[in-house]
Each structure stands twice: as C-alpha cells, then as structure tokens.
Steps between C-alpha positions, in 0.01 A plus 500: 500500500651872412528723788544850463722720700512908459769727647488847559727821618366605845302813489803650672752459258565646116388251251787621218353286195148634587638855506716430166224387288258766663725752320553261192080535423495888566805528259409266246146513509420835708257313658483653898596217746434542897700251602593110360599242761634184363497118626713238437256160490640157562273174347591186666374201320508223772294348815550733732355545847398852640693538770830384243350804238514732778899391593586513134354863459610638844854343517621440103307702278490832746765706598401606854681822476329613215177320461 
C-alpha cells in the first residue's frame, strides 16, 4: 500500500525555493504572488504500520531544525 508523507518549512523559518519562484511568476509572468510555500512529499510503497509512518516522517524524512 503507498503511503504518503509531506514536509514542510516551519512557519518560523524562510522557505528560499518558495520565495525564488514567487519572484520567478511576478517576473516572468507578472502575475502578483502573496506568498508560495513549498513541500517536499515522500510516497512509500510498502506495508507499513502507523506508528512506523510517523518514525519515518519525524526522524528520516524531517529535519527537526528546520521542519
């Protein structure tokens, strides 16, 4: 069974990429953009418990500094 996992930037810190393509779309297509945040999402594809899903995204797939 797939199992999704999304990561995030806490609110807290700059999200760089989301700022860089923010000013890619007013540039290239002067379109007016608020703010973009982007996620990084994981698909597992294996039988997978929840409580092993939950390790996986809080201790491999998340950098606790950051995310």
């Amino acid at each position: 069974m797939a199992h999704r996992i999304e990561v995030a930037k806490r609110a807290t810190i700059t999200d760089a990429q989301g700022e860089k393509l923010a000013r890619r779309i007013r540039k290239d297509l002067a379109l007016e953009v608020e703010r973009i945040s982007t996620v990084a999402v994981y698909t597992l594809d294996a039988e997978l418990e929840g409580e092993t899903l939950q390790r996986l995204s809080d201790e491999v797939f998340t950098d606790p500094v950051l995310e």
